[in-house]
C-alpha positions as CSV (number, residue, x, y, z in Angstrom):
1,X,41.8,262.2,80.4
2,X,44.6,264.7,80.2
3,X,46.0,263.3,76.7
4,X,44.0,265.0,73.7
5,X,43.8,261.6,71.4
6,X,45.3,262.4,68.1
7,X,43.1,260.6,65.8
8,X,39.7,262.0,67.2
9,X,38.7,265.5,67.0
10,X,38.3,266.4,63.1
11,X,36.2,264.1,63.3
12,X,34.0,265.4,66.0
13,X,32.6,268.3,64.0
14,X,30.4,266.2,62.3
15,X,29.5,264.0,64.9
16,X,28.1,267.4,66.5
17,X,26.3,268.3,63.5
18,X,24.2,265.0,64.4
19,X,22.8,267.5,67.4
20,X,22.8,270.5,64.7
21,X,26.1,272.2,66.7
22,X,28.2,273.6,63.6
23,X,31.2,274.5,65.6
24,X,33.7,276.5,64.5
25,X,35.9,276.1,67.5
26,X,37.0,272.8,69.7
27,X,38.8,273.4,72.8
28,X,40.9,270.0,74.6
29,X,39.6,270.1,78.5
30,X,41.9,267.9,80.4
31,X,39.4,266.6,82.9
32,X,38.9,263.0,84.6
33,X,39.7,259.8,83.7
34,X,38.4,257.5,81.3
35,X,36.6,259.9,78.9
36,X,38.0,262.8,76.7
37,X,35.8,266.7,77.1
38,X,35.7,269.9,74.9
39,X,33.7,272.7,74.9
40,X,32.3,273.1,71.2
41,X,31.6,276.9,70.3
42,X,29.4,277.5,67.5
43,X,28.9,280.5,64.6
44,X,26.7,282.4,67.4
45,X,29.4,281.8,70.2
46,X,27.0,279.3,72.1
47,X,29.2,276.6,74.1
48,X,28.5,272.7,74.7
49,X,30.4,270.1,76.9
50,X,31.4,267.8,74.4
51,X,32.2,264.4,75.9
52,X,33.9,261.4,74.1
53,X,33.7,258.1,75.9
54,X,36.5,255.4,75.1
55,X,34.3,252.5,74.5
56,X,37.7,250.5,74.8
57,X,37.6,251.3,78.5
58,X,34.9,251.0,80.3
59,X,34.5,247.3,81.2
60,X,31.9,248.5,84.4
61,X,29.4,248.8,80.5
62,X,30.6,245.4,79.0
63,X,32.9,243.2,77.8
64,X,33.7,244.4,74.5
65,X,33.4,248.2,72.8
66,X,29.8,247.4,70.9
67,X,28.4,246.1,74.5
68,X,29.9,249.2,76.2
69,X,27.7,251.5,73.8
70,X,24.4,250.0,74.7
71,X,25.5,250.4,78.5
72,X,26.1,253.8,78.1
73,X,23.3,254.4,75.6
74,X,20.8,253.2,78.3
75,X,22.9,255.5,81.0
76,X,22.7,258.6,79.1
77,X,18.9,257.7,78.6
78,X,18.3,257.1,81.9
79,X,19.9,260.6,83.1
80,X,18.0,262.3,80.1
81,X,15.0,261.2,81.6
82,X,15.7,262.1,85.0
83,X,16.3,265.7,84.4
84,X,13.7,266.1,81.2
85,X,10.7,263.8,82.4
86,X,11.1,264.2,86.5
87,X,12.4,267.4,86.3
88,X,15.6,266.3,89.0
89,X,17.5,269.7,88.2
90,X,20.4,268.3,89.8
91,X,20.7,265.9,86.8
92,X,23.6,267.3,84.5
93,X,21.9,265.6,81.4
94,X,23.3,264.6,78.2
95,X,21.3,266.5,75.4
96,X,19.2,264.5,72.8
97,X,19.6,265.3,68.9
98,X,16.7,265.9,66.7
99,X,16.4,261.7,66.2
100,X,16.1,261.2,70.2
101,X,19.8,260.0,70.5
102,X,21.4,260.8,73.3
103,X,25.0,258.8,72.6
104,X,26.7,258.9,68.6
105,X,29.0,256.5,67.6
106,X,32.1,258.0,65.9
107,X,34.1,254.9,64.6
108,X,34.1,252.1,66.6
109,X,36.1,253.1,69.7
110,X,34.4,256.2,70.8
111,X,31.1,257.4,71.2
112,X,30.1,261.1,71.9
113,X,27.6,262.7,73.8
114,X,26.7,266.4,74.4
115,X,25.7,268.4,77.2
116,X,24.8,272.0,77.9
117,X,28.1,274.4,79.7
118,X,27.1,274.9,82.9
119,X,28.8,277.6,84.2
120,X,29.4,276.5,88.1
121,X,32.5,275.6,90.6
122,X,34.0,272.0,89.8
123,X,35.2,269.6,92.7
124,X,38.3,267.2,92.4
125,X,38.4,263.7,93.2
126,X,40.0,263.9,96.2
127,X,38.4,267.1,97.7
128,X,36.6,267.0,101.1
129,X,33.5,269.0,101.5
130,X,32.1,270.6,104.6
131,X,29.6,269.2,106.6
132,X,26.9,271.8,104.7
133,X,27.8,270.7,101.5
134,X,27.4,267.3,102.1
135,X,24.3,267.7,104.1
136,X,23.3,269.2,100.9
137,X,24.3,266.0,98.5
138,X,23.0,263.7,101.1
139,X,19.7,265.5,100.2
140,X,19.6,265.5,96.4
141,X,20.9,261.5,96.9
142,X,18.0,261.0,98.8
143,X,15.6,262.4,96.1
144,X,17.3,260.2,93.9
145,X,16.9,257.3,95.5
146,X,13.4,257.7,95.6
147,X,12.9,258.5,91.8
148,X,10.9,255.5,89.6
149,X,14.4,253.7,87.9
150,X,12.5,253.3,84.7
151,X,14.9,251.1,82.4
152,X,17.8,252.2,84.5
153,X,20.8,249.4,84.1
154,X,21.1,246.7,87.4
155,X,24.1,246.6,88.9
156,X,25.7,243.4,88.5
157,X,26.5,242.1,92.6
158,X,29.3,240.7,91.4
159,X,32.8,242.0,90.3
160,X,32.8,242.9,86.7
161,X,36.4,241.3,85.1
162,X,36.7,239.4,88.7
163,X,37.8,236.0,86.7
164,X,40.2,237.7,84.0
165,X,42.3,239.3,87.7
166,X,41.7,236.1,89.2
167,X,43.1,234.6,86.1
168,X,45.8,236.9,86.2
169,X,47.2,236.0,89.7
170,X,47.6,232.7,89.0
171,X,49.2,233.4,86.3
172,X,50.6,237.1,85.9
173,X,52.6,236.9,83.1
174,X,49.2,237.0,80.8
175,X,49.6,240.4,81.2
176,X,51.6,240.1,78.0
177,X,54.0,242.5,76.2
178,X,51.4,245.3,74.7
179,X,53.4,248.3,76.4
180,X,55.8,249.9,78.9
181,X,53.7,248.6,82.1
182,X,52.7,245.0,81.1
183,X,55.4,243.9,82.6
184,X,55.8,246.2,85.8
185,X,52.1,245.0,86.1
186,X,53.0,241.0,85.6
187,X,55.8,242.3,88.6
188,X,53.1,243.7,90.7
189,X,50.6,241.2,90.7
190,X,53.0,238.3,91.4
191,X,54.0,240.4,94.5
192,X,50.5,240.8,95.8
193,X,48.6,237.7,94.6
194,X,48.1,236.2,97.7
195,X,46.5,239.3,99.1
196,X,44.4,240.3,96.2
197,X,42.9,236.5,96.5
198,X,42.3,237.4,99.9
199,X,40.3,240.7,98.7
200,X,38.5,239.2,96.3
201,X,37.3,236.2,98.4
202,X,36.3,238.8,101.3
203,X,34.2,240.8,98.4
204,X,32.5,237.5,97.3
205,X,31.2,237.0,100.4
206,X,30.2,240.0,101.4
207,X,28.0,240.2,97.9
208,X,26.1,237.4,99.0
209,X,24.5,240.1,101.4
210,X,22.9,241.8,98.4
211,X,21.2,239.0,96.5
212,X,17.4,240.1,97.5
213,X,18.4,243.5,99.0
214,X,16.4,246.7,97.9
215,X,17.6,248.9,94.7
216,X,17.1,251.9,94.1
217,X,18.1,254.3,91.4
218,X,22.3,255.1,92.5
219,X,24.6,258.2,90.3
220,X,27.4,255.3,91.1
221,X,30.5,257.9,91.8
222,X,29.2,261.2,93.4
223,X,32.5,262.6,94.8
224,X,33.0,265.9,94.8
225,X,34.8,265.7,91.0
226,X,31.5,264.5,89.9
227,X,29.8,267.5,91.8
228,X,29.2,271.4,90.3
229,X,28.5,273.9,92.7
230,X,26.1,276.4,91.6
231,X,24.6,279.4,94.2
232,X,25.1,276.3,97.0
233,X,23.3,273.7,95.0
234,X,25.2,270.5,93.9
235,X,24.7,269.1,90.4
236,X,25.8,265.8,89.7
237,X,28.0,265.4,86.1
238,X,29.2,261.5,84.9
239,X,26.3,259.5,84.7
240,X,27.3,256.8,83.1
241,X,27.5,254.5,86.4
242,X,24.1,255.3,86.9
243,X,22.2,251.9,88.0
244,X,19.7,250.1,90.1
245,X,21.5,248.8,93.5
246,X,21.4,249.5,97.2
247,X,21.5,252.9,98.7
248,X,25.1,252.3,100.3
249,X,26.9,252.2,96.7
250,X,26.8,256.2,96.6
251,X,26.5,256.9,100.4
252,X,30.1,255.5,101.3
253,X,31.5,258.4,98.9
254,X,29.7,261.2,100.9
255,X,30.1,260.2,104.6
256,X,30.7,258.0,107.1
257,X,29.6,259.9,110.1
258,X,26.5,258.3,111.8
259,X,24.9,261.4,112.4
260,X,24.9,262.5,108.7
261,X,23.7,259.3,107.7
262,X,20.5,259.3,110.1
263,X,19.7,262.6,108.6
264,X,20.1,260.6,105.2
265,X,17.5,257.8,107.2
266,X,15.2,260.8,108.0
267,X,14.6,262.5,104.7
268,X,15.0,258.9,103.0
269,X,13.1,256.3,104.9
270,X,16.6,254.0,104.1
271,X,18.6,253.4,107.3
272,X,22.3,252.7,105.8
273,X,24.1,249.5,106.7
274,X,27.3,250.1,107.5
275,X,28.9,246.8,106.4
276,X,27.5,247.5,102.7
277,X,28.9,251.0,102.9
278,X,32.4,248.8,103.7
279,X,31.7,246.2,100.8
280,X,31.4,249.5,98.5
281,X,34.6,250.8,99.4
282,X,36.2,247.3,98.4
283,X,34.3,247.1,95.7
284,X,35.9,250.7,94.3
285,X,39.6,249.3,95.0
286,X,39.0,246.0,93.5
287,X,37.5,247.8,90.1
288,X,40.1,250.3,89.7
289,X,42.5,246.9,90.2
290,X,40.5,245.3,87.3
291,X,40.3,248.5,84.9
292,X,44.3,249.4,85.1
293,X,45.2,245.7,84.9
294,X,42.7,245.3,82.0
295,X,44.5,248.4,80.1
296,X,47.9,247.6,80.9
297,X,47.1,244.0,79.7
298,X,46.1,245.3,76.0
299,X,48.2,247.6,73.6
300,X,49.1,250.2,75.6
301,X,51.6,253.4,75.1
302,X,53.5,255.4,77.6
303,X,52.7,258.9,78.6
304,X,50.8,261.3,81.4
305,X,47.7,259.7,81.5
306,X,49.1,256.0,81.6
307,X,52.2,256.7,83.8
308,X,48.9,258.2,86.2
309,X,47.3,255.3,85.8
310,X,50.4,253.4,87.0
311,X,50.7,255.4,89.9
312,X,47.2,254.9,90.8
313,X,47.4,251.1,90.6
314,X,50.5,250.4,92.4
315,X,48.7,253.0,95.3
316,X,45.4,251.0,95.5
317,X,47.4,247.7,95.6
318,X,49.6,248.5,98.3
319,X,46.8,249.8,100.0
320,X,45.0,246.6,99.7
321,X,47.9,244.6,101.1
322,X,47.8,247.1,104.0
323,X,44.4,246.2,104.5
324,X,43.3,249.9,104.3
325,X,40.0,250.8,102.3
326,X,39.2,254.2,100.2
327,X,37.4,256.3,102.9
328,X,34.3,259.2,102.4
329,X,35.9,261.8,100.6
């Protein structure tokens, strides 16, 4: 998130002090969406990524802010044991304190978790990598894929929040008077109901496909803003979509070319279906749909990171209603 949240960071000194970080300095990194970062300096000038996830927004986890902390308590664990039990060095792990916790709570709406600064080249969301460099992701996905999922999360087939949009575009003024884009958001919907019905009933049944398909162990989001660059490796940062589900949920976000893909088949033993790598890119417009709908719907003030947010729905929706889909990026 770009906006530093004014009733959080005092308190993250002693939420660090959980790991045995006494930092004497915090600095506000305005990265991503969704969660809030700092890199925490201690006494001895040793930095951490510090990242604080808003439990209040992360309805992929759960339905409600306690829910969303065991979801991403068993993510972090999950990544923690990827990179400390099966040695995947591509695994940009959160760090455990001295109790084995890899997520604190601080308060009820957040909950932090620390990593180590990895000094590397970050990606953005909408960058586009060469055909190396995705050759080289294709690669570490593959390993992944084949790693044992332990007590990894399953990813739901369905839509998470599907009924409360549904809901919604029957009737949109539920989206209430919380804030400065309920409203616009009642607007939108209305416009677009008959074409989001359409969306979601062409998701349904192309889900159908994956009741008794094989799952393995997916990162969920690996574009390149989820990607570090080190001496031409990838590392993968943001595992907290990490979960069991077909190959094709991270594959669509790499490539669509078929002769990429068959070296993915090669090295993996998984030939890629290309109508699940289509169901996935619906499947992305449709959530961010639900997740800005879902914040816009609550309490909800203005500013950069919600006026993005506003711009990003009213992009995906038209999009929808021109029957376009997120591509590779």
């Amino acid at each position: 998130m770009r906006e530093r949240p004014p009733d959080l960071e005092d308190r993250l000194y002693d939420a660090l002090a959980v790991w045995g970080i006494h930092a004497v300095a915090l600095n506000h990194l305005p990265l991503g969406s969704g969660d809030h970062h700092w890199s925490a300096t201690d006494t001895s000038g040793r930095r951490w990524f510090a990242t604080a996830a808003d439990l209040a927004h992360k309805p992929f986890l759960g339905p409600d802010p306690a829910s969303v902390r065991r979801g991403l308590t068993r993510a972090m664990d999950t990544a923690a044991r990827l990179h400390d039990d099966e040695g995947l060095g591509f695994v940009v792990a959160p760090l455990r304190t001295p109790g084995d916790d890899t997520v604190v709570p601080v308060g009820d709406r957040y909950a932090l978790s620390v990593f180590p600064f990895v000094d590397g080249t970050s990606g953005d969301f909408g960058g586009e990598l060469s055909a190396d460099r995705r050759a080289r992701v294709l690669d570490v996905l593959a390993q992944l894929h084949r790693r044992d999922p332990g007590d990894a999360p399953a990813v739901p087939a369905g839509l998470p929040g599907r009924d409360r949009l549904a809901a919604l575009l029957d009737h949109p003024a539920g989206t209430g008077d919380g804030g400065p884009h309920a409203a616009p958001t009642a607007e939108l919907l209305a416009g677009y109901a008959g074409v989001l019905r359409e969306r979601l009933a062409e998701f349904d049944h192309g889900a159908r496909a994956l009741a008794g398909a094989a799952a393995v162990l997916t990162h969920g989001e690996p574009h390149p803003g989820n990607l570090l660059w080190r001496g031409g490796r990838p590392l993968l940062v943001d595992w907290d979509t990490v979960g069991l589900a077909v190959p094709e949920r991270d594959l669509w976000l790499v490539t669509d070319d078929p002769g990429e893909l068959a070296r993915y088949a090669r090295v993996s033993g998984h030939e890629p279906d290309p109508a699940l790598m289509d169901l996935y890119r619906l499947r992305w417009d449709l959530q961010d749909v639900v997740e800005f709908v879902d914040w816009f719907s609550a309490p909800h003030r203005g500013g950069p990171d919600t006026e993005q947010a506003w711009r990003d729905l009213v992009f995906v929706v038209e999009r929808l209603g021109d029957g376009a889909r997120s591509s590779a990026l």
